[in-house]
Every structure is written in structure tokens, then in C-alpha cells.
C-alpha positions in Angstrom: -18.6 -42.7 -34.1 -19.4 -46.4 -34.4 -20.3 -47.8 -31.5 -18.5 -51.3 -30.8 -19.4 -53.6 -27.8 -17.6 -56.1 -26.9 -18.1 -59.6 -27.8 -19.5 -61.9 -25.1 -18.9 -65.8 -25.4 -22.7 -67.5 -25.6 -22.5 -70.5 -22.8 -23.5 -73.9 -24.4 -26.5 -75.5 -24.0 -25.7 -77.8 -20.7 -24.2 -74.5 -19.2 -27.1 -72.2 -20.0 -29.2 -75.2 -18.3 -27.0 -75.6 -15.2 -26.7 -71.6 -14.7 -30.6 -71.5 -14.8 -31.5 -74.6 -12.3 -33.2 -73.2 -9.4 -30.6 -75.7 -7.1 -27.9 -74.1 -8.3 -29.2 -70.4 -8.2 -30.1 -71.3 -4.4 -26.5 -72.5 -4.0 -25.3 -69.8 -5.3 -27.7 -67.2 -3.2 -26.3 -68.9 -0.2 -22.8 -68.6 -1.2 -23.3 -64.9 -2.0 -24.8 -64.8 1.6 -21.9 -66.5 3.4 -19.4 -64.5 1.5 -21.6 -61.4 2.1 -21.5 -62.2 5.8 -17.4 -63.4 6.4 -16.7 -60.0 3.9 -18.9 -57.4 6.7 -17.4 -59.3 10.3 -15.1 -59.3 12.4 -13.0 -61.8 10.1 -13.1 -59.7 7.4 -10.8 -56.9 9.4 -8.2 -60.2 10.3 -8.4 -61.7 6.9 -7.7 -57.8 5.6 -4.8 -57.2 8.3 -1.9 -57.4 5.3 -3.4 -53.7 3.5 -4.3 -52.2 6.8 -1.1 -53.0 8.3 0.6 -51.7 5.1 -1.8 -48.3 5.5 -0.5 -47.7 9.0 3.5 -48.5 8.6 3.0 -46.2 5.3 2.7 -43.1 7.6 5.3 -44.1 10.6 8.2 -42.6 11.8 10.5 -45.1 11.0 9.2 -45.7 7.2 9.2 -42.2 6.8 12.5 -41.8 7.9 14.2 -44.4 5.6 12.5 -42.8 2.7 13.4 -39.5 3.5 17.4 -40.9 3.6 16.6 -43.0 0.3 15.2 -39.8 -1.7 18.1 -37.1 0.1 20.1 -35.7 -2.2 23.1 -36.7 -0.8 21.6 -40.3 -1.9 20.5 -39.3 -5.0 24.0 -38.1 -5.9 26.0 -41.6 -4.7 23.4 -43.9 -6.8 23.4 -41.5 -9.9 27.5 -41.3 -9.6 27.3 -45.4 -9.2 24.9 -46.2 -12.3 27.1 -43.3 -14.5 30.0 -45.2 -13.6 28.5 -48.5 -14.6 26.6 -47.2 -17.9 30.2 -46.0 -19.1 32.0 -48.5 -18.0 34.0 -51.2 -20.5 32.3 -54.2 -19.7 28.8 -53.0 -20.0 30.3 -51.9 -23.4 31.0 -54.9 -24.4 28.2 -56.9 -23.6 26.2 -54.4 -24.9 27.9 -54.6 -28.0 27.9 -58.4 -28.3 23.6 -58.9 -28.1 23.8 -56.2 -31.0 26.3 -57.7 -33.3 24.2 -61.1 -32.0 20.9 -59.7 -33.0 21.7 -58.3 -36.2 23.8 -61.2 -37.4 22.3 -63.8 -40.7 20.5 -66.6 -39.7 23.2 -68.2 -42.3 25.7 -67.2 -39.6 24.4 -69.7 -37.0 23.9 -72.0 -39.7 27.6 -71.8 -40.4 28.2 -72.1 -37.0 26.0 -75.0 -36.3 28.0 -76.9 -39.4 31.2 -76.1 -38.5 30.9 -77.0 -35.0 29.3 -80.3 -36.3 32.0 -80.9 -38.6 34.7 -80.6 -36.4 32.9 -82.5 -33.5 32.7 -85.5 -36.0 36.6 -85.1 -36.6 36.8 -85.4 -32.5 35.0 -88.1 -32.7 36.7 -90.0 -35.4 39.9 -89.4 -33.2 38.4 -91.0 -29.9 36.7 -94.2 -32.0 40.5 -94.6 -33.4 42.1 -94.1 -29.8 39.2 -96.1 -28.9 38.0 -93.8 -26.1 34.7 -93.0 -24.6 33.1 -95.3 -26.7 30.2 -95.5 -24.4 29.2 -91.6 -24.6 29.3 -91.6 -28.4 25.7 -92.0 -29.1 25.0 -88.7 -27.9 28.1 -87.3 -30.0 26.2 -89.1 -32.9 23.1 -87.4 -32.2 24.1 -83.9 -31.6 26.5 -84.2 -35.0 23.1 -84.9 -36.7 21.1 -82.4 -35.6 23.7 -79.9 -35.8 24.0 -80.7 -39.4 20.0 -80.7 -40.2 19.8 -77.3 -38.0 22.5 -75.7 -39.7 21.6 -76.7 -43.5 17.7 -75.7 -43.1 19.6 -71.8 -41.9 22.0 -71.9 -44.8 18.6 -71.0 -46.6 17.4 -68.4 -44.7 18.0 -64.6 -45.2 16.4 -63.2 -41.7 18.6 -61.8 -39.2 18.8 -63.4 -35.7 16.8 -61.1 -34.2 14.0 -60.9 -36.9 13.6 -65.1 -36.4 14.0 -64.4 -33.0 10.7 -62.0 -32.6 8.7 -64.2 -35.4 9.0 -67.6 -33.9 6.1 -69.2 -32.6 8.3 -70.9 -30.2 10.8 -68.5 -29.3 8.8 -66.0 -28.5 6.3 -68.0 -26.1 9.6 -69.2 -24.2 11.1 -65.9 -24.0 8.3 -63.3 -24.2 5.5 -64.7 -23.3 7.3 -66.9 -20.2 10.2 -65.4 -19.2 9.6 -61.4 -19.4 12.0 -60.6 -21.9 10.9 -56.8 -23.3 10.9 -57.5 -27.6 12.3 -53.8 -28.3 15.1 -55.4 -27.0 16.0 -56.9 -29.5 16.8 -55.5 -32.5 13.8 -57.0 -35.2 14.3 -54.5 -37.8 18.3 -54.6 -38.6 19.8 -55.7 -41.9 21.3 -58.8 -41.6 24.9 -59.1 -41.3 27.1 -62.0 -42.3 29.6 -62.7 -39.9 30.8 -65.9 -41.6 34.2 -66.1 -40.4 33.4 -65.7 -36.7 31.5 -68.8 -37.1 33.4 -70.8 -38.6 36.5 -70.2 -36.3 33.6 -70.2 -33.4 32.6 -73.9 -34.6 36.4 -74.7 -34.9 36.9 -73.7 -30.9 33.6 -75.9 -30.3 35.4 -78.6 -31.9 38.3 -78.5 -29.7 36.6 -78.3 -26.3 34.5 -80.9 -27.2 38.1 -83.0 -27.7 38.1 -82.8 -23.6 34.1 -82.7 -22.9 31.5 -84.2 -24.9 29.6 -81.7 -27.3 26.7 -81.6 -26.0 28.1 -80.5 -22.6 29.9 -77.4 -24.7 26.6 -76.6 -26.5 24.6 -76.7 -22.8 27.7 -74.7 -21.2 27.1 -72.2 -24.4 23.4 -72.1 -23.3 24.0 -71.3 -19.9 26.2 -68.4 -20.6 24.3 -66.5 -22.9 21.0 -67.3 -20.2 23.6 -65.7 -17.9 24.3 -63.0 -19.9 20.3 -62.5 -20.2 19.4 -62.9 -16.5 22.4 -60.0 -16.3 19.9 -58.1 -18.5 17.0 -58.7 -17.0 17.0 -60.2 -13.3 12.8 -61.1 -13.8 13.9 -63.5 -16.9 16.5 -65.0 -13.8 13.8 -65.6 -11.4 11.1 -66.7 -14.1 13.6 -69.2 -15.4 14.9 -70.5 -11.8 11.2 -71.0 -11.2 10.7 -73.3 -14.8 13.7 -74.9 -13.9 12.3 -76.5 -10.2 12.0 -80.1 -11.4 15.7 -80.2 -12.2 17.1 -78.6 -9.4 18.8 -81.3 -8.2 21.9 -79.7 -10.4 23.9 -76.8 -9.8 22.3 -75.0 -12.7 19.4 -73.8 -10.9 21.2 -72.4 -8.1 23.7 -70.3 -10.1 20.7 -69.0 -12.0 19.4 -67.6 -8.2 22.6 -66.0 -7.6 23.2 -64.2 -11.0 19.5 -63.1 -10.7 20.3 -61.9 -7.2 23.2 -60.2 -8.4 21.6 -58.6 -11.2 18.8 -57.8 -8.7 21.2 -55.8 -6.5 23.0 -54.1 -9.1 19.5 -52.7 -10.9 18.9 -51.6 -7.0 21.9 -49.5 -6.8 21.7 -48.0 -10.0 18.0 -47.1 -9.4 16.5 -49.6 -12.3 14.5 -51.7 -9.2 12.8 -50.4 -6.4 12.9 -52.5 -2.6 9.9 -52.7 -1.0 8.8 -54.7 2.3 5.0 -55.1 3.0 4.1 -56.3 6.2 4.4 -59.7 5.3 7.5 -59.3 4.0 9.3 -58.5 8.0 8.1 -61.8 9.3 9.7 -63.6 6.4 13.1 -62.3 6.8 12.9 -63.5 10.4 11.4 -66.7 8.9 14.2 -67.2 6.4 16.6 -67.0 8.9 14.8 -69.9 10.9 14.6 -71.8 8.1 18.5 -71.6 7.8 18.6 -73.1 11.0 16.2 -75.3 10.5 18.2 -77.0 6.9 21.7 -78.2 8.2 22.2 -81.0 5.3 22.4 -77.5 2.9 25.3 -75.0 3.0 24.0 -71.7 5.0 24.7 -69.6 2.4 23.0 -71.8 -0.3 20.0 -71.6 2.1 19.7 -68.4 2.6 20.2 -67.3 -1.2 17.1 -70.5 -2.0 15.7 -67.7 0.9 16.2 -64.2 -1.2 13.7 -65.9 -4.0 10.7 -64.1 -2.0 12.0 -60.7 -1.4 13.3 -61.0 -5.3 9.8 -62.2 -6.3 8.0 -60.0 -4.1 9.8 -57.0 -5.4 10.8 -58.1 -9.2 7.1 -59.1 -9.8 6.0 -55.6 -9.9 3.2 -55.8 -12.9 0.0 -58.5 -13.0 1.7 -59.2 -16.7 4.6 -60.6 -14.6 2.7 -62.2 -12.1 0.4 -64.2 -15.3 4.3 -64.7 -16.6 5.1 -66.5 -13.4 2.1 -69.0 -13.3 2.9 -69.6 -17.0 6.8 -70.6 -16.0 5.6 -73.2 -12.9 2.6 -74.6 -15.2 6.1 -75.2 -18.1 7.9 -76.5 -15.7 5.7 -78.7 -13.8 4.2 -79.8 -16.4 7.0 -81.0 -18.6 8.1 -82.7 -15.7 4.7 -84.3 -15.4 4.1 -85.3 -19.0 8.0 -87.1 -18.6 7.0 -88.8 -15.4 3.6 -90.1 -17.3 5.1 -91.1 -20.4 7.8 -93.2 -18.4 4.7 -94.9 -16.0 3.0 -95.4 -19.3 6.0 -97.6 -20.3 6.3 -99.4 -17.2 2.8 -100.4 -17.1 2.9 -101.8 -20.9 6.1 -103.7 -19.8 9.2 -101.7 -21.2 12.2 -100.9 -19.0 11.9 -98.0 -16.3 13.8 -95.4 -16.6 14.1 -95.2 -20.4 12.8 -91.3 -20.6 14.7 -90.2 -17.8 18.1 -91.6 -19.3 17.4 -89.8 -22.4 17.0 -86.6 -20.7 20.4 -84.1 -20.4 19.1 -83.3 -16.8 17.6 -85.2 -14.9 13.8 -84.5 -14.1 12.0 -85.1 -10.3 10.0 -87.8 -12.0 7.3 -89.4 -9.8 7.4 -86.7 -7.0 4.2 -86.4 -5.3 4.3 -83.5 -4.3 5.2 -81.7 -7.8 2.8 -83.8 -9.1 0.0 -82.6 -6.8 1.4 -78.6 -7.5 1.4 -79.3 -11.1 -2.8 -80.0 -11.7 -2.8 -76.7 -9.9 -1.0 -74.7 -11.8 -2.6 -76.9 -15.3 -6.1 -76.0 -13.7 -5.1 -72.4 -13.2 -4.1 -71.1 -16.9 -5.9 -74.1 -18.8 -9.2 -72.5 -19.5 -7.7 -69.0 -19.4 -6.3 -66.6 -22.4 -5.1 -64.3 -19.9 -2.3 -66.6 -19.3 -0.6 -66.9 -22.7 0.1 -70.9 -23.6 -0.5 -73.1 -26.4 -3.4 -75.0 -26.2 -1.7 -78.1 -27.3 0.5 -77.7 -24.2 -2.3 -76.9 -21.8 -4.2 -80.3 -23.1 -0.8 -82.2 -23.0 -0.3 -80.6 -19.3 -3.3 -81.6 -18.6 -3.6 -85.1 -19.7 -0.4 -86.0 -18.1 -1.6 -85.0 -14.5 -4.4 -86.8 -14.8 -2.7 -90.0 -15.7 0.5 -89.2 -13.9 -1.8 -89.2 -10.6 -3.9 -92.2 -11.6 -0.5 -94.2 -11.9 1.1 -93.2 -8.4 -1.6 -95.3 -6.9 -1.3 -93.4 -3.5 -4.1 -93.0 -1.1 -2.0 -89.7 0.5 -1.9 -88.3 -2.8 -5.4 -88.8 -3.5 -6.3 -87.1 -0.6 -4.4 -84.3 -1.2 -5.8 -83.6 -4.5 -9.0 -83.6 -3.4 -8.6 -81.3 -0.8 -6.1 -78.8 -2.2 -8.4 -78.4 -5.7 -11.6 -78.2 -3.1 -9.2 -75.1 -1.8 -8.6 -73.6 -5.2 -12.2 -73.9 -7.0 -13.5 -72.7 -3.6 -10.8 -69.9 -3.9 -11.6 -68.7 -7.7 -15.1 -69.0 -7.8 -16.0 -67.6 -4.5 -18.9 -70.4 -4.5 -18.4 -71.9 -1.0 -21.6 -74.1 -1.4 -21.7 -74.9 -5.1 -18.0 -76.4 -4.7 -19.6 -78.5 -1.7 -22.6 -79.7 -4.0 -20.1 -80.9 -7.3 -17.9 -82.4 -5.1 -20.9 -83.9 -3.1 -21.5 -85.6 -6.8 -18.1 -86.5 -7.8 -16.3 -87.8 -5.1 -19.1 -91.1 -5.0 -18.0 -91.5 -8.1 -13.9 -91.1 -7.7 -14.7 -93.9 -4.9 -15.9 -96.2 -6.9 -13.6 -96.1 -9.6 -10.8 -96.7 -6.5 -12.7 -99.6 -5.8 -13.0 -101.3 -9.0 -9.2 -100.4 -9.0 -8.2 -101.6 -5.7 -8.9 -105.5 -7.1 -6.7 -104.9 -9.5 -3.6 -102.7 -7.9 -2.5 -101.8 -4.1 -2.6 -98.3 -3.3 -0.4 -97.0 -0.5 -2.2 -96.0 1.9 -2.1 -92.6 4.2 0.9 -92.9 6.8 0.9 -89.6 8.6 4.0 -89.8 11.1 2.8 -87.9 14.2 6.1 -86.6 16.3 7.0 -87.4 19.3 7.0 -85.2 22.2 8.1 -87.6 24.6 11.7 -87.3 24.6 11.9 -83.2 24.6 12.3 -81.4 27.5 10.0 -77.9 27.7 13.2 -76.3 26.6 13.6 -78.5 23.3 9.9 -78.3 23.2 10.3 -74.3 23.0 13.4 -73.2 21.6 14.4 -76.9 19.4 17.4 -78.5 19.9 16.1 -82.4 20.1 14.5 -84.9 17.4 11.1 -85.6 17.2 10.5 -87.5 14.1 10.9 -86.9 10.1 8.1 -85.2 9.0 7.9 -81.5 8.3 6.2 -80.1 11.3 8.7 -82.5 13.4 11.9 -80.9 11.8 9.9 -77.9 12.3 9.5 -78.6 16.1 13.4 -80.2 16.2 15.3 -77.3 14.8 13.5 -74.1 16.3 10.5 -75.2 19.0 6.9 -73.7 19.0 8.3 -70.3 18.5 9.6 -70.7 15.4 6.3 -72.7 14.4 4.4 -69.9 15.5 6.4 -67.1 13.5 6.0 -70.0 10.3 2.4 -70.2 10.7 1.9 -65.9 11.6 4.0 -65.6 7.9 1.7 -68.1 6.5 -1.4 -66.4 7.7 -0.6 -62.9 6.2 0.2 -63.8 3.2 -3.3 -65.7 3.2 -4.8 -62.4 4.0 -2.7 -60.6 1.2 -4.0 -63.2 -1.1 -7.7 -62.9 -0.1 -7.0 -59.1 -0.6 -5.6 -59.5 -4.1 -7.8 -61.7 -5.4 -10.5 -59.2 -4.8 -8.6 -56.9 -7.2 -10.1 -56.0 -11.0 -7.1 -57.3 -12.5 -8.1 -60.7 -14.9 -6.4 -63.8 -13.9 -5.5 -62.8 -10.4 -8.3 -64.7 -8.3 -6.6 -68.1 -10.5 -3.4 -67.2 -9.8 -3.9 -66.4 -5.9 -6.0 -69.9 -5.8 -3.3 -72.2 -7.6 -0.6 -70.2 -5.4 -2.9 -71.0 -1.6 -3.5 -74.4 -2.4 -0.1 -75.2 -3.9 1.2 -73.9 0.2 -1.7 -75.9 1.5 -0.1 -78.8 -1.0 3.1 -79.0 0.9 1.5 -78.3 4.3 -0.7 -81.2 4.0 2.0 -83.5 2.6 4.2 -82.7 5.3 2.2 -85.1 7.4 3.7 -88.0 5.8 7.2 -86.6 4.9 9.5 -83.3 5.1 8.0 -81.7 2.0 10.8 -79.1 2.3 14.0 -81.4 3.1 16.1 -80.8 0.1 17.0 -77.4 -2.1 14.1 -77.7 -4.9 11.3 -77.6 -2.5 12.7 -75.3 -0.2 12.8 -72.8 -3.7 9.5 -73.8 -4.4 8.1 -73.0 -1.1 9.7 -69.3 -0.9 8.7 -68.6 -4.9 5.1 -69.3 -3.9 5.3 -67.0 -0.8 6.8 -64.0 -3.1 4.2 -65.0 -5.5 1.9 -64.5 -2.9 3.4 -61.2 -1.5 3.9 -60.0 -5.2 0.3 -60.2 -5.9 -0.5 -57.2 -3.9 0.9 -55.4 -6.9 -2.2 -56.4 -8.5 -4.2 -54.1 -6.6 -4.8 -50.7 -8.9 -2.5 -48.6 -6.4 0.5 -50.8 -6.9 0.1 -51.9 -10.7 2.5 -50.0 -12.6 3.8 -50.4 -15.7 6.0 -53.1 -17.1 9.7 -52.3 -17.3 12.2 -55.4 -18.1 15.0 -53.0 -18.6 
């Protein structure tokens, strides 16, 4: 037998000359050394509290007692009589019979559809232009009329099935597979195709009505939503993997109802004994946590709160593989970093002198453009899957990601956001590469230079500078000061401080700490592209945390989601360690 060995990339010249400097080899013996020495102390058995803790509860009476009346057979027999009755039942039936006759329909059928929708939608509008009606919205009719027709006449041509195109495309399967989790055996490639002309045609007929009392587009995005209901129904992972893409247009309702159908989904999959529920100890503190946070959020509903709250027992559960966890970075670096390239494109326009607010107008939702925060987030999350093929993205997307933070945090001319970035990516490069002193050293050589450019910049432009807003104690009583109850300013730790006291601080910041020992624990695991993803998710926290000292980083429902996906992400990267990887399973 042939022997193969595995290809190992050659470094370039300038690396193979930087690797081999004697500086650098003594910063790196010295970084060996002070990792050596923090990985055999006493910090070591703190900073590894999360597995040992986990080791312990394993074996207790209580755990041992739940699982013994989770596994009884009296159990046993009430979830398999549950998922019998839902297997059999007439709407699983149904839908299940829909995605088949969807996956093995013709191409040709959507084209048909796409047409006759388009025809008719151009009838509706003819109507309103006569009637003289919403004249104003009828660009947008115009536009989708056009594509629908282009869409649908380059399909007539085609002699694939759905599904076939479906699993082939470039773009549809790096959406789908590659970013939101969905298994491809399930969907149906290999079917003959099927015409199905005449649903289509009376399907684009119905279009054509509702768009006589909504605007088509709206009817094509409602169509969208329903069959990404039907999917998260399917698949509760593709529900969380899409609520997390979706964070920089959460200011709609969309991304909330995609929570709670994954939720549902989640629950349903539990009781039919499809998902497993799992609490590490990290996991008990943020329940308690979640329900501070409810109290510490009035301006959203309670419910809507604590459902934002269920995304890190979903994500701490649902992302059970590393595939899903590489899946998850890949979703926040799509999301972010659409929202980024927007927000750059639209402070590119500004500065040459065109209107703002011309790319966010175009947009059917409407991006966080300009958010420092997500900005901030979003060159982590570019920085942790752009020089990595573990983390499946184009590389035309990962250079357009990338380009777009740069300029998009060039243009906020902030001094707070500056800051930030330089300590949160010091945080993740120390993180990954484990290099405590090298870090120091580059950054020793870079930031001189960063100054300067500031400083040749500042003649030019203002930048806003750093205004931390320190609360005020002054006006609490010990009670307040304890338990909450009074207001002591508007930044984070103040509506920290003003809703719950020190003791809910204290349980934030004991939640915070182990998952920062579940992280350091993971990251030590042999699975590829964890130590990244443990470093983008550590300093994304340490992102909001530090931001919090000029505003309340969590005051409204996308950060608040943002916030508890992290954690999970965080809590769900102990699956990465060899005793908890199993394998993936999106049915």
C-alpha cells in the first residue's frame, strides 16, 4: 500500500524569516513559559472549574435521579406513544408531502410560476395606475415585475428538478448547507422532474390577487417566510442559525417569530426524543441570570424577553457537533458582515457627497447601519473564518467582509470605538495563538503607527472622543444599592445596578466567568477551528462589556439576542471536546 502524507503548506519567504528570528523564538519561549506556568497553578484548577464541576454533578444524587426518571420505562413509553402519534398524524403528512412534491417539481414549474405571478402583478398594477393609487410604491412593483419575468424565462429553459438545482448551486447550497445546517439527503437530488404546470399558474394567479391588497414584494417576502417556517419546523438548528444571520435586522418582527418557531420546534424534537436537554454548570447560573435580565428590560414585553432568553439553552443544546458550531461563526460573520459592507458602502457615499441614506432605502429591511457595536463584533467574526477553510465561505465574501470593516471603522471616526478594537482583537489574537508576548511585541509595533495615522487624520476630521458615563451611587440607599430599585445612570452596568443591585451583578459576572473557563477549556480541544471560534466568541462578550461604559449595549431586543447567542456559543463549545462531539443529525 502506497503510502500518502499529507500535504503541508510551505510558509513564504517573510514568514519563514520571521518564524526563524531569534526575537521572536525568545518571545515565543517566554510565552510557552507563561502559559506553561498559568496551565500547572492554582489558576489553572479556577480557569478549569466548568469540566470539573460538570465531572462532580455527573455522579450526584440529584442528576442521577432525573436520569433515572428520564430513561424509566414508564418515560420511555409516554415519549414513544407522543412521537407515534405525531409521525402518523395528518399534518406531518402533509407537510411532508408538500417538500416532496416541492423537491421533485421542474425547475420550469417555478419558472411558470415566477411568470405568471409577474404577469398578473403587472395587471394589478395597471389597475392602481388607472385608479391612480399607490403611485408612490410602484417602483418596487416595477422592479419585482422585471425580475420575476428575467427569473422565470432563464427556468423555462431548464430541465433539472428543484431539488437537483437546489443541491448544485453554488449559492444555495453555501446559504443553506454550508450556513444554516440543512442535512442534503433531505432533499430529494436524484428524482425525475415533475411538471406541475397548472399549480403554478393558478399559484401565480393567487399571487396576483394578494398583491391587489399588499404590494408584491410583501407577498413574495410573506412566501419566504413561510416556507423558512416550514424549514425551521424541520430543522430547529436552521431556526437558530438563521435568527443569529438575521441580528442586524432585528428591529422587525421577523427575527423574533423565527426564535419562537425554533423554540417550538426545539420542544417538540425534545418530546419526541429527536433532541437531547442538557445543563452544564454554566448553564444553572444562566437560567437564574435570564430571569434577572427579564427584570432588568422593562421597555420589552416579559415574554419577548425571556424567549430573546431561551436562545442559550437552544444554542447550548442544538449546537451539539463542532460542524454546527463552525456553521454558527459562519452565520454571524454573513450577517455582520452584510450589514457592515451596507453601512460602508452608504459612508462611502456620504463622504463623496451623495445623499445619506440612499442604501438603506433600497433595502426591504432595514439594516443596523453604523452600530458600533456590531461593527466592532463584525472584524471579529471576519478575523475569525477569513484565513480559515475550516469555516466554509467564499473568498470573495471574506475579502468583501473584510474590506468593509476596515473602512466601515475608519469612517465612524470614534475614539471609543477605536479603543475597543484594539483591545478586544488584543483579546482574540492573544486567545488563538496562545502567544501572550508575541501579541504584546506586534502590537508594540503597530499601534505607533495606528497613532499616527489618527493624527494626520485628526487635522482633517473630529473624532468623538471616549465618554464613559460612570453611575451614580449617590442617590441609592444600601437597599437600592443591593437589591435595585433606583436609577443610577444610562449605561449598562448602571441599568445593571438600577434593576437588580450588586447581587444580580455578581450572579452576571459568576455566569460570565464560567463560561470563560468553558471556553479556555474548549479551546484546548483537537477539534480545528475551535481556538478561533472560542476567541471571536470571548472578545465579542468583552466587545459589549467594554462598550457598556459609554452606553447600554444591551438596551433593545437585537443585542440582548446577540448577547445570549454568544453565551450558548460559548456553552455549546464544550461539545467540542472528544467526549461530547457526536455526530451530526439535522433531522
Amino acid at each position: 500500500m502506497q503510502n500518502v502524507r499529507k500535504a503541508v503548506k510551505k510558509k513564504s519567504f517573510f514568514g519563514r524569516l520571521v518564524s526563524g528570528s531569534l526575537l521572536v523564538s525568545l518571545l515565543s519561549y517566554c510565552s510557552e513559559r507563561f502559559a506553561a506556568f498559568l496551565s500547572g497553578s492554582f489558576l489553572a484548577r479556577i480557569f478549569g472549574c466548568s469540566e470539573k464541576i460538570d465531572s462532580a454533578s455527573s455522579g450526584s444524587l440529584t442528576v442521577n435521579a432525573v436520569r433515572g426518571a428520564v430513561l424509566s420505562d414508564t418515560a420511555a413509553k409516554i415519549r414513544h406513544g407522543f412521537a407515534s402519534g405525531v409521525e402518523s398524524s395528518a399534518a406531518v403528512g402533509v407537510y411532508r408531502r408538500f417538500f416532496a412534491a416541492l423537491s421533485t417539481a421542474s425547475v420550469r414549474s417555478a419558472g411558470v410560476f415566477l411568470i405568471s405571478s409577474g404577469f398578473y402583478s403587472a395587471l394589478v398594477c395597471a389597475v392602481r395606475v388607472i385608479r391612480g393609487e399607490a403611485l408612490v410604491l410602484l417602483y418596487k412593483e416595477i422592479l419585482f415585475i422585471t425580475l420575476a419575468f428575467t427569473a422565470g424565462g432563464f427556468m423555462l429553459v431548464s430541465k433539472k428538478s428543484l431539488g437537483e438545482k437546489f443541491c448544485r448551486s453554488a449559492f444555495l447550497s453555501f446559504v443553506f448547507f454550508d450556513a444554516l445546517g440543512i442535512n442534503r439527503m433531505a432533499i430529494n437530488a436524484g428524482a425525475q422532474p415533475r411538471n406541475r404546470f397548472a399549480f403554478a399558474f393558478f399559484s401565480g394567479l393567487s399571487f396576483g390577487v394578494a398583491s391587489y391588497f399588499f404590494t408584491a414584494p410583501t407577498v413574495f417576502l410573506w412566501i419566504l417566510a413561510l416556507l423558512l417556517l416550514a424549514l425551521v419546523m424541520y430543522s430547529p438548528e436552521s431556526g437558530l442559525l438563521a435568527a443569529v444571520m438575521l441580528i442586524p435586522a432585528a428591529d422587525s418582527d421577523i427575527i423574533f417569530y423565527t426564535i419562537t418557531a425554533a423554540l417550538i420546534s426545539y420542544i417538540l424534537k425534545l418530546l419526541r426524543g429527536k433532541r437531547n436537554l442538557m445543563f452544564k454548570s454554566e448553564d444553572i447560573i444562566a437560567l437564574f441570570a435570564a430571569i434577572v435580565f427579564v427584570l432588568a428590560f422593562p421597555a420589552e414585553s416579559a415574554a419577548r424577553t425571556a424567549i430573546t432568553a431561551c436562545v442559550f439553552i437552544m444554542a447550548s443544546n442544538l449546537l451539539r457537533s463542532v460542524d454546527l458550531l463552525r456553521k454558527c461563526a459562519v452565520c454571524l460573520a454573513l450577517g455582520l458582515g452584510v450589514n457592515t459592507a451596507a453601512g460602508a458602502v452608504e459612508s462611502l457615499m456620504v463622504l463623496f457627497g451623495l445623499a445619506p441614506g440612499t442604501v438603506a432605502n433600497a433595502l426591504p429591511v432595514k439594516l443596523l447601519l453604523h452600530d458600533p457595536l456590531l461593527t466592532v463584533i463584525s472584524v471579529l467574526w471576519v478575523l475569525c473564518v477569513v484565513r480559515s477553510r475550516t469555516f466554509k465561505m467564499p473568498s470573495i465574501l471574506k475579502a468583501v467582509f473584510f474590506t468593509a470593516a476596515v473602512i466601515e471603522t475608519a469612517l465612524l471616526l470614534s475614539d471609543a470605538v477605536l479603543l475597543t478594537l484594539i483591545i478586544c482583537t488584543f483579546v482574540y489574537f492573544t486567545f488563538r495563538s496562545e502567544r501572550f508576548f508575541n501579541v504584546i511585541f506586534a502590537y508594540a509595533i503597530i499601534l505607533p503607527a495606528i497613532w499616527l495615522v489618527k493624527f494626520v487624520a485628526s487635522g482633517v476630521v473630529r473624532f468623538e472622543p471616549v465618554n464613559v458615563l460612570v453611575p451614580q451611587f449617590s442617590g441609592l440607599s444600601a437597599t437600592q444599592l443591593i437589591f435595585g430599585g433606583g436609577e443610577c445612570g444610562a449605561n449598562l452596568y448602571a441599568a445593571f445596578i438600577s434593576s437588580f443591585g450588586l447581587l444580580g451583578c455578581a450572579l452576571i459576572v459568576l455566569m460570565l466567568f464560567m463560561l470563560l473557563s468553558r471556553a479556555i477549556t474548549s479551546a484546548a480541544a483537537p477539534s480545528e477551528g475551535m481556538r478561533q471560534f472560542c476567541a471571536a466568541a470571548v472578545a465579542s462578550l468583552a466587545a459589549i462589556l467594554i462598550l457598556g461604559l459609554c452606553s447600554n449595549t444591551l438596551g433593545a431586543r437585537q443585542y440582548l439576542l446577540l448577547f445570549w447567542a454568544l453565551c450558548g456559543a460559548v456553552s455549546a463549545s464544550g461539545n467540542a471536546i472528544p467526549r461530547h462531539d457526536i455526530a451530526d443529525d439535522y433531522s
